[in-house]
VEXTI-111455 format. One record per residue (C-alpha): residue number from 1; x, y, z. Coordinates in nm, 4 decimals, decimal comma. Layout:
N
{n:NUM&east:X&north:Y&up:Z} $
...
//
This chain:
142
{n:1&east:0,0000&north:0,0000&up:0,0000} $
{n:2&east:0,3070&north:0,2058&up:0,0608} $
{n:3&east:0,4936&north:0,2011&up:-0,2246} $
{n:4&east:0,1794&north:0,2294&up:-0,4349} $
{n:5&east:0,1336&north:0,5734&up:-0,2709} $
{n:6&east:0,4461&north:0,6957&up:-0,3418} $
{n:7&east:0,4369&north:0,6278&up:-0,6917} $
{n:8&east:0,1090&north:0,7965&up:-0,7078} $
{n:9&east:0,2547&north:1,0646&up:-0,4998} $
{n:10&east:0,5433&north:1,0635&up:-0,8002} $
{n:11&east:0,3221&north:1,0097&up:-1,1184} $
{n:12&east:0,1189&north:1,3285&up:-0,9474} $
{n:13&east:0,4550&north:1,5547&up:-0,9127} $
{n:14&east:0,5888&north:1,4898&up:-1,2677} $
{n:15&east:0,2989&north:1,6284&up:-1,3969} $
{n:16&east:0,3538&north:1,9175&up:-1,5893} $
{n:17&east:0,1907&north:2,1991&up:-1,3597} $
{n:18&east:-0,0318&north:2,4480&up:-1,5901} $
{n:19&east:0,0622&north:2,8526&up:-1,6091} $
{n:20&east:-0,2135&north:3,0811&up:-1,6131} $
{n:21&east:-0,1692&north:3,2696&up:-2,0096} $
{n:22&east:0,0156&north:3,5536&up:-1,9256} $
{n:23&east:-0,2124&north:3,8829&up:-1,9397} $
{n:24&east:-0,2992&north:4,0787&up:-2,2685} $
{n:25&east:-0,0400&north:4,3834&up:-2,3285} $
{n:26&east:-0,0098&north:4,6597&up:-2,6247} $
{n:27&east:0,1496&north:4,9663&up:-2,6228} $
{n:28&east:-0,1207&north:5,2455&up:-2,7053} $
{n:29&east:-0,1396&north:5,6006&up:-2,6917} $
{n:30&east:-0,4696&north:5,7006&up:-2,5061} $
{n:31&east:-0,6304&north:6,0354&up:-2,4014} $
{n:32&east:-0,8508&north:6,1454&up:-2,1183} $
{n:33&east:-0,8527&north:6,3201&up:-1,8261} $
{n:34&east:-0,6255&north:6,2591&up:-1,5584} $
{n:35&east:-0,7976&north:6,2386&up:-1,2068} $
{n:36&east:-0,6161&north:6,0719&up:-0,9337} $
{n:37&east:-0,8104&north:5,8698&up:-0,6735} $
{n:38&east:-0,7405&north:5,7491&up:-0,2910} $
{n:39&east:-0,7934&north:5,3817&up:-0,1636} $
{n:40&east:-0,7476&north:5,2176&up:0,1182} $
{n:41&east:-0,4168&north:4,9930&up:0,0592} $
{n:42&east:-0,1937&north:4,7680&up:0,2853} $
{n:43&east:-0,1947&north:4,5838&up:0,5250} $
{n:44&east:-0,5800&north:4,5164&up:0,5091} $
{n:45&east:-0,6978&north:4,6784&up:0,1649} $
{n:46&east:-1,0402&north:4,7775&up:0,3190} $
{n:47&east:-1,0741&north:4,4984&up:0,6045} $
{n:48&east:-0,9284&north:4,7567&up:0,8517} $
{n:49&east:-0,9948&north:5,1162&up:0,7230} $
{n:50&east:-0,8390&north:5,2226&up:1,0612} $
{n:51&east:-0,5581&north:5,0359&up:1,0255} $
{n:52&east:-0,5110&north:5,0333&up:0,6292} $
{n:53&east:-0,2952&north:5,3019&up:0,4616} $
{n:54&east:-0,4240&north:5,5346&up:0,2112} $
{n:55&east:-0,3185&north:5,4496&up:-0,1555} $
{n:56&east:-0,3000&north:5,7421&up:-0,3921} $
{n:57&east:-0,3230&north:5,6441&up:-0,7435} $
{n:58&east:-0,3226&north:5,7812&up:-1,1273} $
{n:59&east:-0,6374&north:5,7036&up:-1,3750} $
{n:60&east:-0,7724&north:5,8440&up:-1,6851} $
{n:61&east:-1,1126&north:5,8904&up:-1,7411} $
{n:62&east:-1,1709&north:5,8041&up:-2,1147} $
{n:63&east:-1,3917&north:5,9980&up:-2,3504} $
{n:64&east:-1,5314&north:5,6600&up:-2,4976} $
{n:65&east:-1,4942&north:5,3216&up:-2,3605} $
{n:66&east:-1,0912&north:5,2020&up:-2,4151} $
{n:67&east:-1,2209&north:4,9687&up:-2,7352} $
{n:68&east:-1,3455&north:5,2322&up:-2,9264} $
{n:69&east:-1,0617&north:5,4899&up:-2,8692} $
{n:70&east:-0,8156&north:5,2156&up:-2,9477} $
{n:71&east:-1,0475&north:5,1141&up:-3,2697} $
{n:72&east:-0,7950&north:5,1652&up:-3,5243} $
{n:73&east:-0,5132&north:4,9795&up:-3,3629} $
{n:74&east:-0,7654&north:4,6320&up:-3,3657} $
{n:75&east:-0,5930&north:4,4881&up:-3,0604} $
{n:76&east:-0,8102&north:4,5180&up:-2,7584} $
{n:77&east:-0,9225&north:4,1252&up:-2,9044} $
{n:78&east:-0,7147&north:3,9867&up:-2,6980} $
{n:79&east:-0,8993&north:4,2171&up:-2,3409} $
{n:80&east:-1,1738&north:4,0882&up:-2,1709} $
{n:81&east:-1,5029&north:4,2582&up:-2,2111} $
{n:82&east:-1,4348&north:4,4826&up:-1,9054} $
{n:83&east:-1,1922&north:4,6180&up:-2,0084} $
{n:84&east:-1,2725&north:4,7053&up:-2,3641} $
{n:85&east:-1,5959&north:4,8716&up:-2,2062} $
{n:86&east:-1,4231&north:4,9878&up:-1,9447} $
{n:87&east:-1,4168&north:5,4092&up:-1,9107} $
{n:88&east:-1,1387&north:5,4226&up:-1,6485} $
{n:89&east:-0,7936&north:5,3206&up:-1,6676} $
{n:90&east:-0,5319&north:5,2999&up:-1,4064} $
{n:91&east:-0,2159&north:5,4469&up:-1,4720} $
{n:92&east:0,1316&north:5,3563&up:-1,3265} $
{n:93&east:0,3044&north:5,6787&up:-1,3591} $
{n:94&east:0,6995&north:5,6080&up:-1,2381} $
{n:95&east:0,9212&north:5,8260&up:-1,0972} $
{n:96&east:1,0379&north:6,0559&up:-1,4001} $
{n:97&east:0,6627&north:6,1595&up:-1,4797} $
{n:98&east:0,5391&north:6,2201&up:-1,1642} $
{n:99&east:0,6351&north:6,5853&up:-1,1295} $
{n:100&east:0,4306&north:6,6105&up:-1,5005} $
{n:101&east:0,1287&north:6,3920&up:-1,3811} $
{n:102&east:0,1141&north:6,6334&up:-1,0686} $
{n:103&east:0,0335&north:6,9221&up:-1,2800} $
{n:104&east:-0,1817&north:6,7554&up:-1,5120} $
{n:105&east:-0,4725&north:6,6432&up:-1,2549} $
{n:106&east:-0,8062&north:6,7453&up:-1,4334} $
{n:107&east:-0,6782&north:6,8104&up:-1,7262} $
{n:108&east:-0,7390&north:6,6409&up:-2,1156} $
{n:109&east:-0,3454&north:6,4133&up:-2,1503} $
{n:110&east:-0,2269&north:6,2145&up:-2,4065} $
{n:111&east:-0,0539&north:5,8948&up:-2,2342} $
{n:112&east:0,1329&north:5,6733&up:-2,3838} $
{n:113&east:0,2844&north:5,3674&up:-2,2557} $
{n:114&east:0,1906&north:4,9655&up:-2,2192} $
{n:115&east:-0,1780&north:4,8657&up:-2,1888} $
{n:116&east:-0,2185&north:4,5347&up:-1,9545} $
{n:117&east:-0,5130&north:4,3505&up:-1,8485} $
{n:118&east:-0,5382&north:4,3382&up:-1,4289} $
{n:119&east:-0,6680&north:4,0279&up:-1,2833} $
{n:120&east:-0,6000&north:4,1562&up:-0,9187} $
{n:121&east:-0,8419&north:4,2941&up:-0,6546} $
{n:122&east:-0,5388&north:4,5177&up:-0,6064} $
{n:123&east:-0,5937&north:4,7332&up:-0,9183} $
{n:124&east:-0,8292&north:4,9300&up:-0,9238} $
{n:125&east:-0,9541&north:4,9321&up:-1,3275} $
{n:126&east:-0,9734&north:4,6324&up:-1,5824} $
{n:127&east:-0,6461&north:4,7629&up:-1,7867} $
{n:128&east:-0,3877&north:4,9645&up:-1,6546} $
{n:129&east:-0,1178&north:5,1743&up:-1,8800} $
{n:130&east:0,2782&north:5,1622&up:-1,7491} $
{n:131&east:0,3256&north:5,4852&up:-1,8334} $
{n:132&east:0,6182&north:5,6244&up:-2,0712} $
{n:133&east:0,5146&north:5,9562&up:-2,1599} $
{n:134&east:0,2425&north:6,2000&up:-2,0028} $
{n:135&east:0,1692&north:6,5169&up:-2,2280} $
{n:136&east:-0,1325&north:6,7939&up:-2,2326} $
{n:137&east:-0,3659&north:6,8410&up:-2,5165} $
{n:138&east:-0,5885&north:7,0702&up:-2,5831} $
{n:139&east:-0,8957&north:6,8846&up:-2,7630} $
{n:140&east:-0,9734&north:6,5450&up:-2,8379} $
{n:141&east:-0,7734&north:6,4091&up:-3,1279} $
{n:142&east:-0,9528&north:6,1381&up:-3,3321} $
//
């Protein structure tokens, strides 16, 4: 009985184990206004709003849901359905644009950078951009 465990124990282990498809991605150059928003963050992420700190983060607020501003580019295929309805993106603005973004808060920006699908509670948005570039405009551009 032993030794018919083990090997099951072994046939189990040498089982290839199965990756989750890594999340959609495009780089895209979007435009909206910038807001920035504050959530409650770590250690409890709402569960302790005493305890939790505040989160400060970047977002755009899209003039048309993300799939139709990206229309032309044809690769939101690959985003779920939230996200290519979605309104709001988060941004991850680094270190080198966060003097600009600072400035920019309710303004109309052109953003350009990385577009990824989130699949964590953590985000707060179905896509989020990494940001490379942060720039005013002064109308829509279509």
């Amino acid at each position: 009985m032993k030794l018919r465990s083990l090997c099951l124990l072994l046939a189990l282990l040498a089982l290839p184990v199965a990756q989750a498809a890594p999340a959609a991605s495009q780089s895209v150059a979007i435009q909206g206004t910038l807001q920035v928003g504050e959530f409650l963050g770590a250690p409890g992420y709402g569960e302790d709003p005493a305890g939790d700190h505040a989160e400060v983060i970047y977002y755009l607020q899209l003039p048309a849901p993300l799939a139709r501003e990206l229309h032309a580019s044809g690769g939101m295929a690959d985003f779920s359905p939230a996200a290519q309805g979605s309104s709001f993106v988060q941004l991850l603005v680094f270190d080198e644009e966060q003097s600009v973004a600072r400035t920019l808060i309710g303004k109309k920006v052109r953003v350009a950078g990385t577009l990824v699908e989130t699949d964590s509670a953590h985000r707060h948005s179905p896509a989020l951009v990494q940001v490379k570039s942060l720039a005013p405009i002064r109308d829509w551009q279509w």
